[in-house]
N, C-alpha and C positions, 0 to 999 in steps of 0.2 A: 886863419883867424878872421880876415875878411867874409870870407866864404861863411863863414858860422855868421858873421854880424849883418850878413845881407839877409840870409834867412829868416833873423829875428826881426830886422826890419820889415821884411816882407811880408810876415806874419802877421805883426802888429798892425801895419795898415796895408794889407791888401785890398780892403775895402774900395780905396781910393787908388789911381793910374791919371798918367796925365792923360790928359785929350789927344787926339790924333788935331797936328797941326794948331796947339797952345800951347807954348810952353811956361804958361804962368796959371797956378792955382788947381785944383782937382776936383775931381767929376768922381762919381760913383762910377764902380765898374762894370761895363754892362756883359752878359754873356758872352759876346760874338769878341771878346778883345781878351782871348785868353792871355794872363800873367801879361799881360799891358806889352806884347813885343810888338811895339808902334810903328806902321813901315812895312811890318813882314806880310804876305799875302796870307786871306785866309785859311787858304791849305797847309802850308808852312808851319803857320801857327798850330792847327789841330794835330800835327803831326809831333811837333814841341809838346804840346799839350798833354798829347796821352802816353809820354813818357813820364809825365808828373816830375819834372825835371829839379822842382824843391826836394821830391823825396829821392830820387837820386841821389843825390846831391849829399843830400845826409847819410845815404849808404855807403856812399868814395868816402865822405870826410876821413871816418876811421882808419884809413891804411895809411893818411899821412898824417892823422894824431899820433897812431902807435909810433912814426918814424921821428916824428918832434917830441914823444916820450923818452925815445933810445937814442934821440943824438945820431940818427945815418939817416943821408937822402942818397938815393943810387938812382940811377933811372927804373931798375926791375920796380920801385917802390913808386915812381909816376905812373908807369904803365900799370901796374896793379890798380892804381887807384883809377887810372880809366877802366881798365877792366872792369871793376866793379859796377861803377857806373856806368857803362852800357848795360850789365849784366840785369842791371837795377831796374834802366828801361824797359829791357825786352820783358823780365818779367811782368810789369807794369802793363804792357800789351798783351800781353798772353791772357792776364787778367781780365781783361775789359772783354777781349774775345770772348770768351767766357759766362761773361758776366753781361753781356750786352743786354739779355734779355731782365734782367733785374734793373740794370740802372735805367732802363726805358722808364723806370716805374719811380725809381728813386735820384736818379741823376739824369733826366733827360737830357742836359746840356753836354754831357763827356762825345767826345768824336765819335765814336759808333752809332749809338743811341742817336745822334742828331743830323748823322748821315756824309758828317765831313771827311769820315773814312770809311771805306767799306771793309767789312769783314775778311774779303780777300786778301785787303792790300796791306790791312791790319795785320795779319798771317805773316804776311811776304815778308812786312817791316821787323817782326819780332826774329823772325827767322835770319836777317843779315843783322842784325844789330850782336845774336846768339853768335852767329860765326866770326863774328870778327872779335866778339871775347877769345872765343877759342883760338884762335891764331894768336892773340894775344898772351892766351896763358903759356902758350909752347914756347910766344921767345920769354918769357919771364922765367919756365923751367931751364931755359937754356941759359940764361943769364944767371940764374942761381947754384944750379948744376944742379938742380933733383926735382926730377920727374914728378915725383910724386904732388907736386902743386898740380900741373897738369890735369892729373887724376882726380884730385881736388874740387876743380874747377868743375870739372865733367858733371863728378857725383854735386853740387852744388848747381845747376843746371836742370838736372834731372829733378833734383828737391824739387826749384822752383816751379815749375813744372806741373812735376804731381801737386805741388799745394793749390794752382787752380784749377786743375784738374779732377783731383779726387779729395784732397784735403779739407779744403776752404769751408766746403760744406760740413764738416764734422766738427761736432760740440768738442771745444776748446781745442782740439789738435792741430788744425788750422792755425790758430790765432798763436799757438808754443810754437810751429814752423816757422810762421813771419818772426815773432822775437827770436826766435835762433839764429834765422839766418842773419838780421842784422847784429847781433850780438858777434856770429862769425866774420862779418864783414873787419873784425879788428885782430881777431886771430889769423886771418889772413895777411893782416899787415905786420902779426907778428910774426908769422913761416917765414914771410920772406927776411927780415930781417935777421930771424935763428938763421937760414941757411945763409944769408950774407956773412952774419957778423962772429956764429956760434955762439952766439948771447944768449944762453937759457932765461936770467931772470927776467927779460922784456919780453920774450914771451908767456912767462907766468903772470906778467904786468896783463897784458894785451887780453890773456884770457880773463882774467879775474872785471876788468874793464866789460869787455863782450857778455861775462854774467850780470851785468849793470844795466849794458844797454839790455839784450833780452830781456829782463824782467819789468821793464819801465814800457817794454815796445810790446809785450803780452798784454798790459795791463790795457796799454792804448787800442790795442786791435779789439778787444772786448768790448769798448767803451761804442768803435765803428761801429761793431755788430750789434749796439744796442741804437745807436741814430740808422742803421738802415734793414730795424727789426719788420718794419712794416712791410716793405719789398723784398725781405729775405722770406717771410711767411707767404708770399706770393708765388715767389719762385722757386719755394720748396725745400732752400736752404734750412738745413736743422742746427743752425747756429746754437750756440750757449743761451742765451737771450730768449730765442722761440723755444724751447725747449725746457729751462728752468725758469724764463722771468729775468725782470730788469734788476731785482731786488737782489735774486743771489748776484749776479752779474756785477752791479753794484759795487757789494758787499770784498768780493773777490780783487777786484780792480783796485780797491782801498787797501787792502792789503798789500797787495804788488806793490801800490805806488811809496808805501812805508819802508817798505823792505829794498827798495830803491834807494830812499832817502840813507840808509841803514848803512848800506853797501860804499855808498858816496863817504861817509864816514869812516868807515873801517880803511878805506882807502888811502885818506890821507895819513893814518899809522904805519900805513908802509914807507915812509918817511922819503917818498920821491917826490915829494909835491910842495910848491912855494908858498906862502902865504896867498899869494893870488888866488889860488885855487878856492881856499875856504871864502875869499871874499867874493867873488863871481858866484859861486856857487850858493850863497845865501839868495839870491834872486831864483836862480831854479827850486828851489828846497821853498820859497814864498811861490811861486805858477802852484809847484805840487800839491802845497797845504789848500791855496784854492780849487784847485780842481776836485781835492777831495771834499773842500766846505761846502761845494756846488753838488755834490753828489749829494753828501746826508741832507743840503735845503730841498733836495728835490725829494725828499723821502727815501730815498734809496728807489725812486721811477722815476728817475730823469726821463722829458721828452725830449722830440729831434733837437730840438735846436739848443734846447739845456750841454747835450751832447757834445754836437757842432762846436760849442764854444769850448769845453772841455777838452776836446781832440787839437784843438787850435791850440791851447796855452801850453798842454805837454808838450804839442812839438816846440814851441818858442821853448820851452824848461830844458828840454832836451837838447836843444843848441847851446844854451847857457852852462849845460854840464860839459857837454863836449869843448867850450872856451874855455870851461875854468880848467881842465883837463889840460889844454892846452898851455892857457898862460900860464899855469902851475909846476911846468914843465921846462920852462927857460930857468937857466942858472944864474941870470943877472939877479932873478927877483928874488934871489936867495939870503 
């Protein structure tokens, strides 16, 4: 729950970072101080950096939501959730690889593009961040006694992968890969808990949860692809956005984000959830309604930064789902 509440704070004013050597009052943030780690050398930092280590972060949550839904903490269920989160990184680099020559255009400041890391070493990094998931998913198969996570892992590797590879570029199948896979990131944490516990319904909990986040994490990848339409038309990207317009794009995302709101309901009739839940959650379900009020003021063509602001508050909305998920989930509050 911390972790969720650092997030939103983060969010909310990332704006502002202390100073290097003030510890009283805030300064706007300037480039060169990425996520304010004050002290660390600038290498350090860009290498922190292009792990996107906020959205990590949000990708590990779910394996120790699902375990605070089910009532079991094991160690296979820590290790899982770093797995994840490295998993989360590497991808996140493999991306930027990739993607270097676009964000030259649209993110000049990200570590490639501005030369704090090089292409090689960006390589090198994603590649041991990759293997030491993998090491880690074999003792978690070992610890649960089935393989088959393993195997799991691999084919969720190779996903990530292909998505910046071949995927990304394709009109909305790209943007359904990213919402799958974090959507999967909680039926992960439901596997291991079936093969821990033999708990079928927490796994049917975990999935139903994962088609939650999926469709709220589609909704948001669209919205990206509509703040960096201008350098995705450059670099040849055939995103949803370059391809039909801002307007379908729009129109689609609005949906999604409904149908999110929809699912969050249906949810607490499965009668595992506290009162907490529906009350945390009316602050996500208010980000959500705005983000769509910010859609239709923009005509259904929202510009960058209409965007920008948009992709901010889902994620803040989407920490607030995963807390009420959370707090919803303790039996005191019952």
């Amino acid at each position: 729950m911390a972790a969720l509440l650092a997030v939103i704070l983060y969010e909310l004013y990332s704006d502002y970072i202390l100073p290097v050597g003030f510890p009283d009052g805030l300064i706007k943030k300037q480039t060169s101080q990425s996520l304010g780690f004050i002290g660390v050398n600038e290498s350090m930092r860009a290498y922190i950096k292009i792990l996107r280590p906020d959205e990590a972060l949000m990708m590990a949550m779910p394996v120790l939501i699902i375990a605070i839904v089910g009532h079991e903490f094991s160690v296979s269920v820590f290790l899982g959730t770093l797995l994840v989160y490295l998993m989360a990184g590497a991808g996140n680099v493999i991306n930027d690889v990739f993607d270097y020559k676009i964000d030259a255009v649209n993110k000049p400041d990200r570590p490639i593009p501005s030369g704090k890391i090089t292409l090689k070493n960006a390589k090198i990094y994603a590649g041991i961040l990759y293997t030491i998931s993998i090491i880690l998913s074999l003792v978690i198969s070992y610890l649960i006694n089935n393989f088959l996570f393993f195997v799991i892992i691999i084919c969720s590797a190779v996903i990530i992968y292909a998505y910046s590879r071949y995927f990304k570029a394709l009109p909305l199948v790209g943007n359904i890969v990213v919402g799958g896979m974090i959507g999967f990131c909680f039926v992960v944490g439901g596997f291991i808990l079936l093969c821990s516990t033999k708990n079928w319904d927490i796994f049917r909990v975990s999935v139903y949860i994962g088609l939650l986040a999926a469709v709220a994490n589609v909704a948001r990848e669209i919205i990206k692809d509509m703040e960096d339409v201008e350098g995705d038309k450059l670099g040849g990207a055939r995103t949803f956005p370059v391809l039909c317009g801002k307007k379908a794009s729009s129109i689609i995302s609005i949906l999604l984000l409904a149908a999110t709101v929809a699912v969050h309901i249906y949810l607490y009739t499965f009668g595992i959830f506290n009162i907490a839940y529906i009350i945390i959650l009316v602050f996500a379900v208010i980000l959500y309604a705005y983000s769509v009020y910010a859609l239709f003021a923009s005509k259904l063509e929202p510009v960058e930064a209409t965007c920008t602001k948009v992709i901010k508050y889902l994620k803040i909305a989407m920490a607030f789902s995963l807390l009420a998920i959370t707090a919803g989930s303790f039996d005191f509050l019952r």
